[in-house]
VEXMAR-59015 format. One record per atom (N, C-alpha, C): residue in three letters; x, y, z. Coordinates in steps of 0.001 Angstrom, whole numbers, plus 524288, in hexadecimal, padded with zeros to 5 digits. Layout:
<nodes>
ALAXYZ/...
</nodes>
This chain:
<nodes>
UNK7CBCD7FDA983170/UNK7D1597FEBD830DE/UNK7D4547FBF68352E/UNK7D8BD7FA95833F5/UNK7DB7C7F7EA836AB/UNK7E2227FA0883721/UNK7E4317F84C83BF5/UNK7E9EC7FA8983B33/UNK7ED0B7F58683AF1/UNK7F0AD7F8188384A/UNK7F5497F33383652/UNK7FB917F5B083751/UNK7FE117F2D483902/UNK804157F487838B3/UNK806A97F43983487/UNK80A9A7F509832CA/UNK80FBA7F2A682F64/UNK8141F7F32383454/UNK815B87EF3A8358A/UNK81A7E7EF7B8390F/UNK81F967F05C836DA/UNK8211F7F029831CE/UNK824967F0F382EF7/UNK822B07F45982AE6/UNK827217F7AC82A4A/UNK825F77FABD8233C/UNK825B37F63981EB7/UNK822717F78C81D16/UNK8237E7F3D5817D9/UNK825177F5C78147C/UNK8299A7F42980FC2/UNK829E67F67180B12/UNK828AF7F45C8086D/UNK8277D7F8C28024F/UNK8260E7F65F7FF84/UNK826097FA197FA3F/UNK825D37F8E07F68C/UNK826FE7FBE97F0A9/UNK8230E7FC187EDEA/UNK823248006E7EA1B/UNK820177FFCF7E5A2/UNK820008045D7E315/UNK81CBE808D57E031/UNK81C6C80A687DD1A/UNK8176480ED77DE9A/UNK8169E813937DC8B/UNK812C58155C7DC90/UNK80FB0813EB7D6B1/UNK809CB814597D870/UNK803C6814047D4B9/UNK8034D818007D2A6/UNK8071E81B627CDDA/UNK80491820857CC25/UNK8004C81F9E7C941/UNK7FCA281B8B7C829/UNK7F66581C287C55B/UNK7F45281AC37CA35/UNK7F47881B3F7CF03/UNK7F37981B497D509/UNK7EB7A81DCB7D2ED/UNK7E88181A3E7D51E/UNK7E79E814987D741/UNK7E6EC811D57D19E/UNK7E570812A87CC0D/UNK7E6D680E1C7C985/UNK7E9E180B7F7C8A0/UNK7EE3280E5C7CA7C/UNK7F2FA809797C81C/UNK7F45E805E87CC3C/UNK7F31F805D87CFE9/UNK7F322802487D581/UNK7F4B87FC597D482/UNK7F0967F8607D126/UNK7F1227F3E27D127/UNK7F4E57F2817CECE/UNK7F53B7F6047C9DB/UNK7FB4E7F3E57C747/UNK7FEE57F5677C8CB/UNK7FF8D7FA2F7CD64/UNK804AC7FA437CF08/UNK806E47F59B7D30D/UNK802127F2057D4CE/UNK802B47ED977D888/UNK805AF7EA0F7D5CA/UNK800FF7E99E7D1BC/UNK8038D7E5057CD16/UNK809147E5BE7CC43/UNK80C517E9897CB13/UNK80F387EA747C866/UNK812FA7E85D7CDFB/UNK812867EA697D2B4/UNK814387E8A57D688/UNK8169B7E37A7D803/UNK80FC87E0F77D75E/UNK810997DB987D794/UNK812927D6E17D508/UNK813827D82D7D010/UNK815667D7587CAA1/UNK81BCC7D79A7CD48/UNK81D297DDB27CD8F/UNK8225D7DCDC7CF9E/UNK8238D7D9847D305/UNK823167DA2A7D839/UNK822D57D7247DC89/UNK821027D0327DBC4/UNK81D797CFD57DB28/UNK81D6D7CA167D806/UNK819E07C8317DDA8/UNK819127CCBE7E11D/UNK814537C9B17E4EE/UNK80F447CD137E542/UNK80CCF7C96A7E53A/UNK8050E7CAF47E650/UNK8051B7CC127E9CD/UNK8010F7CFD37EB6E/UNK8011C7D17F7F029/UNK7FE757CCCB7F51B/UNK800497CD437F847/UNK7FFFB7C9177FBBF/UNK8054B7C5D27FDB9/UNK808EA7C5C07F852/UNK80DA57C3007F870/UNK8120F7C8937FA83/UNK8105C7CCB07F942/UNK8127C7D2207FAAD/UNK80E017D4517FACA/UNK810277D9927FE98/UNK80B537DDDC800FE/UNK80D337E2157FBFB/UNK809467E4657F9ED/UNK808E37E99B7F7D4/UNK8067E7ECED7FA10/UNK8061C7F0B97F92C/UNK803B87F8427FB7E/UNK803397FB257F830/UNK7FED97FEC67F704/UNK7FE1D801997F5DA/UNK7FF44807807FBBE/UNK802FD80AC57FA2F/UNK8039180E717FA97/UNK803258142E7F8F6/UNK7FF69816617FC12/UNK7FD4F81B2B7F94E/UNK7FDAE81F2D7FB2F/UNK7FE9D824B07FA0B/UNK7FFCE82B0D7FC84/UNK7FED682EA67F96D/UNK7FF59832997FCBB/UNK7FF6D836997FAED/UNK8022C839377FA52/UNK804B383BDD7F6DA/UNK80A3883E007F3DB/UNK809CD842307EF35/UNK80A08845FF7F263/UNK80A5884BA17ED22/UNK805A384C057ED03/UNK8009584C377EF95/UNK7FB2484C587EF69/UNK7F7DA8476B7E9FD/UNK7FBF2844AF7EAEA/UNK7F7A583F977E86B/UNK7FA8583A977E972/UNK7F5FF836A67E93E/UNK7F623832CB7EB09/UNK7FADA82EC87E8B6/UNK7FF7182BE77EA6C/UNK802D3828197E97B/UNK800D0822687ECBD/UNK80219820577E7A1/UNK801BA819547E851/UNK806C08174B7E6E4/UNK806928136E7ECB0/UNK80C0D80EB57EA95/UNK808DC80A2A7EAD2/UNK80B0A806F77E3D0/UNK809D67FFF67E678/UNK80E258001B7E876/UNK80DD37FBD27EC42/UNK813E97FB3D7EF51/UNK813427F3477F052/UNK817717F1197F0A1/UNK819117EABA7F23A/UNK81BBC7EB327F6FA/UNK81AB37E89F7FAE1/UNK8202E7E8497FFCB/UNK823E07E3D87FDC8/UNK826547E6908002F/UNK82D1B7E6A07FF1C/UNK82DB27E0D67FFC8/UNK82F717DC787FDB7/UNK831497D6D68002A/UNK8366C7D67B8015E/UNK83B7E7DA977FFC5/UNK83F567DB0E80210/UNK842447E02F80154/UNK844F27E38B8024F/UNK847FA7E7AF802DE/UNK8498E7E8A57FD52/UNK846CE7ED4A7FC21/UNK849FC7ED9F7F5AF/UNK844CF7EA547F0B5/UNK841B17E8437F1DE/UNK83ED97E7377EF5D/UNK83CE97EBF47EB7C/UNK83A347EE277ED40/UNK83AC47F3D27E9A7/UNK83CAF7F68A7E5CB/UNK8413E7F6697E788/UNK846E57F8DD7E3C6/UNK846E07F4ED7E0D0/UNK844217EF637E142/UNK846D17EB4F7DC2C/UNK842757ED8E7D7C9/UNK83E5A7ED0A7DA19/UNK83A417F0A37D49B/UNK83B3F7F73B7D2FD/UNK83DD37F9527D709/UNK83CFD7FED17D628/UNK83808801507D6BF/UNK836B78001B7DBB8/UNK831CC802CB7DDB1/UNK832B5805D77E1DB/UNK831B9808B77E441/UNK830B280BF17E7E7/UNK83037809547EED2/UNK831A980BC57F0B1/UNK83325806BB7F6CD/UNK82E8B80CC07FAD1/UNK82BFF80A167FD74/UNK8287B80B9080094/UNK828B6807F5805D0/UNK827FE80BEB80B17/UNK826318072480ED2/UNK81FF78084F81208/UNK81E358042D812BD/UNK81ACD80482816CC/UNK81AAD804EF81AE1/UNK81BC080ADC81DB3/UNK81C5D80A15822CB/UNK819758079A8272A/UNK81C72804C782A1F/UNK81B58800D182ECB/UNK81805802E1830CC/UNK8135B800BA8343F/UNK8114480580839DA/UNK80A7D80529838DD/UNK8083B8076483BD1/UNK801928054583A84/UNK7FE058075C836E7/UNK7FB4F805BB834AE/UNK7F800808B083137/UNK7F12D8060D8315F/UNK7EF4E8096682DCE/UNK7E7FB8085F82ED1/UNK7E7AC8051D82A8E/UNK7E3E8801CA82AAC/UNK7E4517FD81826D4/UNK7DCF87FCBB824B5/UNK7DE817FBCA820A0/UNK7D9327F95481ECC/UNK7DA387F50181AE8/UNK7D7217EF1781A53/UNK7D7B77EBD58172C/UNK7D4617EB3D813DA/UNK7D4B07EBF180D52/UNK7D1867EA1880A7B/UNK7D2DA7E71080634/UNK7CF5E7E24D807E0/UNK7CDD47DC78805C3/UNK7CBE07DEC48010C/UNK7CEC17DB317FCC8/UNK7CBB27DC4C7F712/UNK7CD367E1197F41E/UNK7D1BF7E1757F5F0/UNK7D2D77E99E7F49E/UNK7D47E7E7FA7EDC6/UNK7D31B7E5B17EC50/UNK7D4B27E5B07E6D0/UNK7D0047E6197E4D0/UNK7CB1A7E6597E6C8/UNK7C5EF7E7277E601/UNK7C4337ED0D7E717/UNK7C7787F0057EAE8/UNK7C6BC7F3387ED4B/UNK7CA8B7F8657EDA0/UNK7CBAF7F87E7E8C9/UNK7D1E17FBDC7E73A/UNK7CECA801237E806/UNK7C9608026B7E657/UNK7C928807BD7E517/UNK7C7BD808737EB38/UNK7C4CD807167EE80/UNK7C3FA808967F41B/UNK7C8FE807D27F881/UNK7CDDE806CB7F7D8/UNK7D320807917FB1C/UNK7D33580CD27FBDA/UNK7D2598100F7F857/UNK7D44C8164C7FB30/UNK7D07F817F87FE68/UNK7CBCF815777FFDD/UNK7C64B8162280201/UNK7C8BB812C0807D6/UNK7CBED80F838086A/UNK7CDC780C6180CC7/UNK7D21E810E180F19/UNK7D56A812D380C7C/UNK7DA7F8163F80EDB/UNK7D740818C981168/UNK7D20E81B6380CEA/UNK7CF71820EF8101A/UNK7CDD28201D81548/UNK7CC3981CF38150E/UNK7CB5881B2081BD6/UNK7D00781AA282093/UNK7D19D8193181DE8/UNK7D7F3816F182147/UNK7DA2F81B81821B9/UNK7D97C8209182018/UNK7DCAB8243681F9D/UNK7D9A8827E78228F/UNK7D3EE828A882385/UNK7D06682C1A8262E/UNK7D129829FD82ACE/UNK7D52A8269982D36/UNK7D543824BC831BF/UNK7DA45827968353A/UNK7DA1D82878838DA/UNK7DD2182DE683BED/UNK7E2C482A8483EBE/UNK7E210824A483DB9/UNK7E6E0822B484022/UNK7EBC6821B783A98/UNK7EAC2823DB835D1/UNK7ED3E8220D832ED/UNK7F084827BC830CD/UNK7F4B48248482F9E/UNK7F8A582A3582CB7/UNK7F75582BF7826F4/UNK7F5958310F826F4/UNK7F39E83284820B1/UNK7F8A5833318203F/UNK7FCD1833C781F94/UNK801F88345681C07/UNK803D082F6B818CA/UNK8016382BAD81C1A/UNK804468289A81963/UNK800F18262581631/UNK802748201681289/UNK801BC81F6B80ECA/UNK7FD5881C5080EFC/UNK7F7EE81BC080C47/UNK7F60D817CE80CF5/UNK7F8348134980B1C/UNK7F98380D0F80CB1/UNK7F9E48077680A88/UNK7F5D780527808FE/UNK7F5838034E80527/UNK7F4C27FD5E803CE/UNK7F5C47F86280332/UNK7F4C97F56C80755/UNK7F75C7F12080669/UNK7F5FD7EAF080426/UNK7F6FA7EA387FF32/UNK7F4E07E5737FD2F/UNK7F78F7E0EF7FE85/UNK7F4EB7DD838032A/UNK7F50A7DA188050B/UNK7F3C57D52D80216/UNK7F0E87D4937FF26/UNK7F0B77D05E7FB99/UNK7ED6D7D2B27F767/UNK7EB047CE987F2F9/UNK7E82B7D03D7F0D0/UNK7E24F7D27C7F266/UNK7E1497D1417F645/UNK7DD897D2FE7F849/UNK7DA7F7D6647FD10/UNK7E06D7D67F8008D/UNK7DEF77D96D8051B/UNK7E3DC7DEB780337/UNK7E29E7E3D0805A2/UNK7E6717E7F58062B/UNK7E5177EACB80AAB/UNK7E8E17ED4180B19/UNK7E7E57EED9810BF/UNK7E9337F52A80F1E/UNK7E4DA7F8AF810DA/UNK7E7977FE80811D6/UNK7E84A8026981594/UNK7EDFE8033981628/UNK7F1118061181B11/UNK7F14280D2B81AD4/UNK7F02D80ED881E55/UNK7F2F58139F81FB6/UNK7F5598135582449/UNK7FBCE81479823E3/UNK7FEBD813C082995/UNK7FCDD8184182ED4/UNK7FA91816F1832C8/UNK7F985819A1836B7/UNK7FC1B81D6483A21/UNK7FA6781FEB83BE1/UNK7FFB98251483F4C/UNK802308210B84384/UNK8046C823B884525/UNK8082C820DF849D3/UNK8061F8222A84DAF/
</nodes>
């Protein structure tokens, strides 16, 4: 595990996964389709919680300018700035069903904040990175 900053909030939009975890890839697609960039050309996230005693998923796109969001009518979320525990996995499109097996780890770890949300972050097609933001 590794720590990583965000020095800035990032924003970014999207939608909740109510067939949460099958409907995952096509909610990207549908994303990316809108947006008109692959990941790599824009960052996406998977955002996930807990809410009313069950689990919520956002696909989410960062923002390329103010209001991006509101032009699709999606939902505006930010990533708050500040440090978090990190793990990278290479090939995660190979490796979709073992990611919640990566949080579990990242999360049995005593420097990280259970309130908040776990991230996903798809960095390209092939690397993602997954965050839990750390206490202060």
């Amino acid at each position: 595990m590794k720590e990583f900053n965000f020095p800035e909030d990032v924003n970014v939009f999207g939608f909740s996964v109510n067939t949460f975890p099958a409907g995952i890839g096509d909610a990207f697609d549908i994303l990316i389709q809108k947006t008109g960039d692959c990941a790599g050309a824009r960052s996406y996230y998977g955002l996930s919680e807990f809410k009313n005693g069950k689990m919520i998923y956002y696909a989410l796109a960062e923002e390329k300018f103010p209001g991006e969001g509101e032009k699709f009518n999606y939902e505006k979320f930010t990533i708050e700035k500040g440090d978090y525990l990190t793990m990278k996995v290479s090939g995660w499109q190979n490796k979709t069903n073992s990611i919640k097996d990566v949080f579990s780890e990242i999360i049995e770890d005593s420097r990280v904040n259970k309130t908040k949300p776990a991230i996903e972050w798809y960095i390209n097609e092939d690397e993602m990175m997954c965050l839990v933001q750390m206490n202060h």
